[in-house]
N, C-alpha and C positions, 0 to 999 in steps of 0.2 A: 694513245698509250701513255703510260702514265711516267712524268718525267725522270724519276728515278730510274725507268728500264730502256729510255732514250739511249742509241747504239751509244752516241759517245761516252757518254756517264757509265751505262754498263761496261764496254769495252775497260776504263780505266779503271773500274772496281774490282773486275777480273783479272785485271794484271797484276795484280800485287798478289795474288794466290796462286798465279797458273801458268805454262806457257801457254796463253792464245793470241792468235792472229786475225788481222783485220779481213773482214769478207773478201774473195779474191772475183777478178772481173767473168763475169760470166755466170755465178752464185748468182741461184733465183731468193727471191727475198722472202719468200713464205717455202714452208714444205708443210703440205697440209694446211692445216690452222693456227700452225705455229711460226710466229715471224723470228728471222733471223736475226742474231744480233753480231758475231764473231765464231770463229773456224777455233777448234783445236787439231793439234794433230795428228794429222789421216790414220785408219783404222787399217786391220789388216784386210785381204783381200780389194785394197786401191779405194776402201769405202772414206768416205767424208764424212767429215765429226764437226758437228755444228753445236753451237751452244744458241737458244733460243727462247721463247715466251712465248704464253697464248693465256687466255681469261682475263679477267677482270681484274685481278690482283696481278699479271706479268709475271709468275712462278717460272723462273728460271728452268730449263728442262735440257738433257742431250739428246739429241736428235743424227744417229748414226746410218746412211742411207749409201745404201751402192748406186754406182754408174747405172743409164739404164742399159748398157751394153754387156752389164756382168752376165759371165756365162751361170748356168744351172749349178753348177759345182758348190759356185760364191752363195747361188741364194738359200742354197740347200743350209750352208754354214753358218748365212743367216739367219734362219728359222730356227736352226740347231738351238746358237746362241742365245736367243731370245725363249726357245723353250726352256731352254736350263736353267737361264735366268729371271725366268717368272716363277719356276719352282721353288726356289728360296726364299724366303720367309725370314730375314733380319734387318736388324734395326743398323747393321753394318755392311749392307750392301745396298744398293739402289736399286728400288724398286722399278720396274716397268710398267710406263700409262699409259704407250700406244702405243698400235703399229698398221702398219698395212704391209704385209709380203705378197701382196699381189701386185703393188703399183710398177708401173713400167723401169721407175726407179724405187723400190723397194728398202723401209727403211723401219726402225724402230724407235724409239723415244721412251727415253730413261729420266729418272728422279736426277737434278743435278745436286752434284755435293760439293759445297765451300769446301775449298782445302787446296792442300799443296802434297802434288805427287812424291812419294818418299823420293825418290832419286834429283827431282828438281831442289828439295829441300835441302837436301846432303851435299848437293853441288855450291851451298852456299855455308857448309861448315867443313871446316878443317878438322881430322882425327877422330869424326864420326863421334857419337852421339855423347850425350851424358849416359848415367846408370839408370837414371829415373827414367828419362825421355824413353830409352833402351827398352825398361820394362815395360811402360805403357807401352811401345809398339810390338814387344813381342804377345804379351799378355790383347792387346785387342784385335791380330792378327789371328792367333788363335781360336779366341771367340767367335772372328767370321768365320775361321775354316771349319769351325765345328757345324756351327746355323750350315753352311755349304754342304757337308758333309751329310749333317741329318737327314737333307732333301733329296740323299742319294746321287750327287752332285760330285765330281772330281775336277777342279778346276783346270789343272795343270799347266796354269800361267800365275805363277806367285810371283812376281818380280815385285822390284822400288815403284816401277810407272806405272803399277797397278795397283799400289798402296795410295789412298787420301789422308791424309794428316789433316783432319779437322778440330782444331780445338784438341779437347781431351781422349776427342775418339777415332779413331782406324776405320775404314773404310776399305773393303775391296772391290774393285771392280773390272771389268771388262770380261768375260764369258765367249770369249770367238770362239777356244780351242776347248772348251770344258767339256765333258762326256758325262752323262747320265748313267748310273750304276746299279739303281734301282731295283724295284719288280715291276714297273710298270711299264706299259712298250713306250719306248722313246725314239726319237728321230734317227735313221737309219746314219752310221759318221763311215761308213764304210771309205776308204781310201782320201781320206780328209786329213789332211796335215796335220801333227799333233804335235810336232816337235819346241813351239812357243820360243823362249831366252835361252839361247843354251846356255850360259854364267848361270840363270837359276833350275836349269829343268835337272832332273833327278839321271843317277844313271840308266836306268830302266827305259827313259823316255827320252835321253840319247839314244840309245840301243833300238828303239822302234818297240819297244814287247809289251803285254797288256797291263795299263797304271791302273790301280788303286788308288786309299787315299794316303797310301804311305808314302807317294810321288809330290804327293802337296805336304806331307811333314818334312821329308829331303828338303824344298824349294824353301821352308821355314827359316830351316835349320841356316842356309845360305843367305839369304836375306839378313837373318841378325846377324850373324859374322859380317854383313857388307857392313851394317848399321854403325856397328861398335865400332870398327878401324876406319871407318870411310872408304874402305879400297877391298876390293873383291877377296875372297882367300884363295884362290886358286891361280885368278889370272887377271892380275890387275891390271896388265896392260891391255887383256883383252888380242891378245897377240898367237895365242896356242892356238895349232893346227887341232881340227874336231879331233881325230884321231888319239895324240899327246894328251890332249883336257880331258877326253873319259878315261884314260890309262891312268892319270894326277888322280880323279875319282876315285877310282879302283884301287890304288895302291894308296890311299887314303892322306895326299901330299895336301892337305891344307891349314894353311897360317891361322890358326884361332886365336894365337897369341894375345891379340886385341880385347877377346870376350871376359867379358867380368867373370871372376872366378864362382860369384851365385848363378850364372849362366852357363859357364861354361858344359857342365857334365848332360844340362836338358841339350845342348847344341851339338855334342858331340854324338848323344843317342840317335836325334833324327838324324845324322849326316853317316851314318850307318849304311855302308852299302849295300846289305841287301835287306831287302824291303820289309821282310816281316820280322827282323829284329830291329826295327824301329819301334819307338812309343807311338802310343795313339793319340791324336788331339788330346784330349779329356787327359789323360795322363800326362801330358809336357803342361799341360795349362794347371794340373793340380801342382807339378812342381814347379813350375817358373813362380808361382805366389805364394807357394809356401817358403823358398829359397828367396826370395827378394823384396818382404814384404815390409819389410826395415828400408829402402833406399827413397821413399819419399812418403808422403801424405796422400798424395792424389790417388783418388781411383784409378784404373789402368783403361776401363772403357765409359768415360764420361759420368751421366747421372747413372744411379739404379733404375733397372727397368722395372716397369711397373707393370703393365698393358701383358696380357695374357700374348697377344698375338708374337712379342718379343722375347718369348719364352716358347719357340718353337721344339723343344726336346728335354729330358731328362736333365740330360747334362747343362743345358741352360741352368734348369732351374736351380741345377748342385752348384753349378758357378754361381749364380748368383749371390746365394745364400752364403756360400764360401768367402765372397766379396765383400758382403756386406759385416761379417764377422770378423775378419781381415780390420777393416776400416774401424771397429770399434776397438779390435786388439790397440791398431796404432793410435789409437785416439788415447787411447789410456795409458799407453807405453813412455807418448812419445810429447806428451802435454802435462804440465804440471798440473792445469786446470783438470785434466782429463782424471790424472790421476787421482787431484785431490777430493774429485765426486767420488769416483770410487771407492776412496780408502774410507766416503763421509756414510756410504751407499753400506758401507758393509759392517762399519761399525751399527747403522741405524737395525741394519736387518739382525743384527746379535743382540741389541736392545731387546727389539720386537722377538727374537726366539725366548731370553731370557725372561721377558713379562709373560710370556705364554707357558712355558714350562713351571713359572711361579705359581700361574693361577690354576694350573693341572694339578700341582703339588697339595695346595690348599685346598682344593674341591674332593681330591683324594682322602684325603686329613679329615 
């Protein structure tokens, strides 16, 4: 193996972005063809979350495998997950390279992504985010749920620990509890837990009733109110009986106080308790960047994409273009340089009308 992905060296690389832990006694050291390097942690249904490598190059991979004594239920949720999640198509979710759900211990393997879990991150800032930071994560949060969304996909696990903070881009992932919503037949979720965080699952999805993807705009809307103040808006201690915390829902008891006032009105539309008077993706992501496109420079989800494959729907490709006009607006707003092309840009092209209209006039004559 090649010494840069030698455990120890990996190991200490990965700490500095992640909680992970040291392999624990009784961990086999390969699963399949990928050697183990360090544990994150454990997945729902008691599964074990490995971070690992395999090929020539050591590409970092997650490697998510149940007991082999999990009952049918588990592996069913398994397969669920991994269906749903190979159906998505973006450049902000981790793609799926392998799997076997037949092995006696049953597991899948996912694209690993550098970064740091929103909630691991938050836990190392006091009074929650900047404005800029804020928009980048709302604005590339979005962008995932839309790519999810397209694929006929309803996550209904948005939480912090399921945000990646890489660089300049947003990352979602994990798929245990996500339901396929599509036309196409999908894995039967028949009596399969749906319930996810309750701090971010929508009312609907407290309640047990059938989500949509207006359950992942609620769970948005929650998430950047965590972002902004650092402390939940409902239940910061985390203390309310289920019961009290969907009635706080219901009667609409949450502290937004914290949210930037160019945030505040797209955060209060999704946190709308009932579902179809919430906005749609495409519509909070047309307002969160029209409303905040003044509070930094930076793109909100890293480079422009280029690659067809990352332009999985319409609306990809309206955001894009949105993003990309965006960026030259602030380029020229917001730089003297920027501007003074401009102002050189417009005089030249008045020249060029003016010489053209002269020699119209002349040839007229």
């Amino acid at each position: 193996m090649d010494e840069a992905l030698e455990p120890a060296g990996a190991v200490a690389d990965l700490a500095g972005t992640r909680e992970i832990r040291l392999l624990e006694p009784g961990d086999p050291d390969r699963i399949g063809p990928y050697d183990l390097i360090c544990r994150l942690p454990r997945g729902g249904q008691g599964a074990d979350v490995f971070v690992g490598s395999a090929g020539e190059d050591g590409a970092l991979v997650v490697i998510k495998r149940l007991p082999e004594a999990a009952p049918d239920l588990a592996r069913r949720r398994l397969a669920r997950e991994v269906e749903n999640a190979a159906r998505v198509t973006s450049p902000r979710v981790a793609s799926i390279v392998d799997r076997d759900l037949t092995a006696d211990a049953p597991y899948y393997v996912q694209q690993y992504v550098p970064g740091t879990p929103l909630d691991e991150f938050m836990a190392s800032r006091a009074g929650g985010l900047t404005a800029g930071e804020l928009r980048r994560i709302a604005l590339g949060l979005l962008a995932a749920l839309r790519d999810v969304h397209a694929a006929g996909v309803v996550h209904r696990d948005v939480k912090p620990g399921n945000i990646i903070i890489s660089g300049d881009r947003v990352w979602l992932v994990d798929f245990g509890i996500s339901r396929y919503v599509g036309p196409e037949p999908g894995t039967v979720t028949t009596g399969m837990a749906a319930l996810g965080t309750k701090l971010f699952a929508s009312p609907e999805q407290l309640a047990g009733a059938v989500l949509t993807e207006a359950s992942d705009v609620y769970s948005w809307g929650l998430v950047v109110a965590f972002a902004a103040g650092g402390v939940h808006p409902v239940d910061p201690d985390d203390s309310l009986p289920d019961s009290d915390y969907y009635l706080a829902l219901r009667a609409g008891r949450l502290d937004l106080g914290r949210v930037p006032a160019d945030l505040l009105d797209s955060v209060q539309q999704a946190l709308r308790f009932i579902p179809e008077r919430r906005p749609t993706v495409d519509r909070l992501a047309r307002q969160v960047e029209q409303r905040t496109r003044w509070l930094d420079t930076a793109l909100p989800n890293g480079d422009p994409r280029t690659a067809t494959r990352d332009l999985p729907s319409l609306g990809a490709v309206t955001d894009t273009a949105r993003q990309g006009l965006a960026r030259v607006e602030r380029a020229v707003a917001d730089t003297w340089a920027g501007f003074a092309v401009a102002a050189a840009l417009m005089v030249l092209l008045g020249l060029v009308a003016g010489l053209v209209l002269a020699v119209a006039f002349h040839a007229v004559l």
